[in-house]
N, C-alpha and C positions, 0 to 999 in steps of 0.2 A: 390528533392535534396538528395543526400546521406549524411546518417551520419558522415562520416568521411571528406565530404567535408569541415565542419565547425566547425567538435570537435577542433583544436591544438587550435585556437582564441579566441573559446569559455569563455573560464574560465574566461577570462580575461576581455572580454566584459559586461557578464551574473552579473560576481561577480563584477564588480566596478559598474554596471550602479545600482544595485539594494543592496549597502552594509548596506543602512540603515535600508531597513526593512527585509535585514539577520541579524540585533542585536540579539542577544539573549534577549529574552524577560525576564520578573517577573516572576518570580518562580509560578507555574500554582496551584489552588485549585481545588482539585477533591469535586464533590460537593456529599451529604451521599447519592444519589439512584447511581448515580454509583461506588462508593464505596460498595453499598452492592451487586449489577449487580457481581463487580468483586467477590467476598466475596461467591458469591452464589452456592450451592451445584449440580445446573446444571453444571458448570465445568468439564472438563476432567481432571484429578490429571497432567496426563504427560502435558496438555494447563498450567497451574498453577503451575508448575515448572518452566519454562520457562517464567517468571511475572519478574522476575531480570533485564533479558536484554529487553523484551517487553516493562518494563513499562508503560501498558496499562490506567492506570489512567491517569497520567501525560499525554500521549500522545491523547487521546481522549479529554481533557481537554483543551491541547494548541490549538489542533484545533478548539473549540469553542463548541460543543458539546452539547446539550440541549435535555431533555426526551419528550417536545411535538412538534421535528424538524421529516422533513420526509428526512430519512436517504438513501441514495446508498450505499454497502460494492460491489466494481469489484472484481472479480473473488476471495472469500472467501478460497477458496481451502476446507482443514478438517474444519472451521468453528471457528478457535482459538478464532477471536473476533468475530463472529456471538455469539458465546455465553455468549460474553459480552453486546454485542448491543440488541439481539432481548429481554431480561426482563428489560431491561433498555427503551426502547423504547414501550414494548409491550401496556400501558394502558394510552398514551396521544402522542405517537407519531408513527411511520410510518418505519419500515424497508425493503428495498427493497435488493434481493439479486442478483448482474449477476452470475450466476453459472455457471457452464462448461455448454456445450452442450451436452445432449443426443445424438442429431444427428451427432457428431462431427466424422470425420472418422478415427481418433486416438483412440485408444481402452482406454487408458490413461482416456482421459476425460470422457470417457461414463460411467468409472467405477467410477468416479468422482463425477460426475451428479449422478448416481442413489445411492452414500454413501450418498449426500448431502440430497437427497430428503429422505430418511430411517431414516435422521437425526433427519430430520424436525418434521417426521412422530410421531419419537419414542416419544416425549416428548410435545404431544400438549399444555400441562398448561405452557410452556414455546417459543412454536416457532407457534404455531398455527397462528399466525396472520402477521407470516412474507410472504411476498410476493415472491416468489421462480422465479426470470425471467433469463433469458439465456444470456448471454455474449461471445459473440468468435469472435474478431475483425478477425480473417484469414478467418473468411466467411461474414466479415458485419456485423455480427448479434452485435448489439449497443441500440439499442432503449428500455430504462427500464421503461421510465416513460416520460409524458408530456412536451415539452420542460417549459422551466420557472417555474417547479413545485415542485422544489428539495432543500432542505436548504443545505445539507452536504452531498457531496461523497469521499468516502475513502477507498484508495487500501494501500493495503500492501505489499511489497518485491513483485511488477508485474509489473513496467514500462519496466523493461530489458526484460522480455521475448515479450512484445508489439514491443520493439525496432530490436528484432531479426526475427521479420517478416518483416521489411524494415520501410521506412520511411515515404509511404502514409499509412496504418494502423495504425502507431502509431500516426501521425496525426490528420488520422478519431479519434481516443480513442479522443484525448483532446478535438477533437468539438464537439465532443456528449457529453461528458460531461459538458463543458461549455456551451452547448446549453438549456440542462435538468437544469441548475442550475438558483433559481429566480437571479435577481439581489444583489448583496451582499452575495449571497451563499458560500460555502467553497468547494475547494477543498483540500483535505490532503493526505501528499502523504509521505509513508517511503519508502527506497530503498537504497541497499549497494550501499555504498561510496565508488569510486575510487580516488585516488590523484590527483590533476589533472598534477602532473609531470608527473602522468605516459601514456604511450600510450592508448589511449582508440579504442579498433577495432569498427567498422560497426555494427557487431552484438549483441556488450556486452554478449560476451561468457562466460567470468568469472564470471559474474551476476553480476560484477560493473558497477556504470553507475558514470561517472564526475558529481559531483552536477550542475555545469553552465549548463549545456547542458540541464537537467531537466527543471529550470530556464527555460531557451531559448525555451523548445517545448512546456511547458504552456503559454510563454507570446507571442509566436507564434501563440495561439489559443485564444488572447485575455484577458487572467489573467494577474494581478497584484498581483504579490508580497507581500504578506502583513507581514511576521515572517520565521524565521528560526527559529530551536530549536536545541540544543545537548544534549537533553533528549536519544537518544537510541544511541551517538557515543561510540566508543570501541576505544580510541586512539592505543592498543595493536594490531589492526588490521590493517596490513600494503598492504593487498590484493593484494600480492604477492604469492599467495599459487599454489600450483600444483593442480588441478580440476579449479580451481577458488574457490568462495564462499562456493564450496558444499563440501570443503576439512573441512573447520570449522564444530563445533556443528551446530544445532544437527545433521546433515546428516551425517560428517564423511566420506566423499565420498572414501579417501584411504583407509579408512578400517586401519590396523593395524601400517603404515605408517609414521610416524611420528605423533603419535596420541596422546602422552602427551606435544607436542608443542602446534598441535592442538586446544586442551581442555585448556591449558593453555592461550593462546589466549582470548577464547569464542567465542561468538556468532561475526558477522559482526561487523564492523561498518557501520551505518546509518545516513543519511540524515532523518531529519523531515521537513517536507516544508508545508508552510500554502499559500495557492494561494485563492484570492478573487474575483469574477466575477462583474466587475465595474455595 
């Protein structure tokens, strides 16, 4: 089925059938080891500039989050919350990374893959124990870890690029991850918000995605719903922009452009979504 077969109805379906547990939950407690995870001078300064609109306590928090869980982060990119997760996880719990592919026949990811693994490398008293595994739904490659063996998997700003390989890949991504997750496990997922007035393409070029539709391809793959949060939304962000997404901070994608609209803006607006494997 294509995308756009079932985006216009979507919203409408996704978002009344599941309003109750999109309430906005209780205001989340960061508990003091990931407090200090974030606090920590493993940190990149430019990662920890960017904690305003992340709000990484908060959001690893709402998802439920615990230091002796065996963790998934998909496709980490520079490692923003790997370097939250792996001292926070390192001495009672489990972090698993899908990273780009080395093998990948984009030049893009290979140079990806091997920044990630230099990452790992540099700093063993901090990442030595993380598990380094491969991620590229455009070649299959999905399997990180045991089916039923997984508490908590969690992507960041990467449903849309899965979406823009079509609709059986992005597919596969939800049943592997739902497969790898025990029962009760979490899946957590942020991703720029589209309106859902607005037209949404096949592809999500702009790098919006309609929240129902997210909805809709996790309980497609068998998730329930369990919390919405508007921990990382940007009401100033109407995702309207010229590039899409990558016109806002930090990318900047126009370059000189309308760049103190831009920045006046900030970052996206996001979706937080907590999906539960019955």
């Amino acid at each position: 089925m294509r995308t756009s077969f079932f985006l216009s109805g979507l919203f409408l379906a996704a978002g009344l059938s599941s309003a109750a547990a999109m309430a906005q939950q209780a205001p989340v407690v960061v508990d003091a080891a990931l407090q200090a995870a974030i606090a920590g001078a493993q940190r990149t300064p430019a990662f920890v500039a960017r904690d305003g609109w992340r709000h990484p306590g908060e959001t690893l928090s709402f998802f439920g989050i615990k230091p002796t869980q065996t963790v998934i982060e998909l496709a980490p990119g520079g490692g923003w919350y790997t370097e939250i997760l792996a001292p926070y996880l390192r001495e009672r719990g489990r972090l698993i990374l899908g990273g780009d592919d080395p093998e990948s026949s984009q030049a893009y990811y290979q140079r990806s893959a091997a920044r990630m693994k230099e990452k790992l490398a540099a700093t063993p008293a901090v990442y030595d124990r993380v598990q380094l595994g491969v991620f590229n739904p455009a070649a299959g490659k999905l399997a990180l870890a045991p089916a039923g063996s997984v508490d908590l998997v969690l992507t960041f700003r990467n449903i849309h690029n899965w979406v823009s390989l079509g609709d059986a890949p992005t597919a596969a991504v939800f049943k592997s991850v739902f497969d790898t997750l025990k029962p009760g496990g979490v899946f957590g997922v942020v991703d720029h918000r589209r309106p859902a007035a607005q037209e949404q393409d096949a592809k999500a070029s702009s790098g919006y995605l309609h929240q129902a539709y997210v909805i809709r391809l996790a309980e497609q793959a068998g998730f329930k719903l369990a919390a919405s949060s508007e921990i990382n939304a940007n009401p100033r962000d109407k995702a309207d922009h010229e590039g899409g997404v990558w016109a806002l901070p930090p990318t900047l994608g126009n370059k000189e452009k309308d760049k103190e609209r831009y920045q006046a803006i900030g970052e996206s607006d996001r979706m937080t979504l907590k999906f539960v494997k019955p």
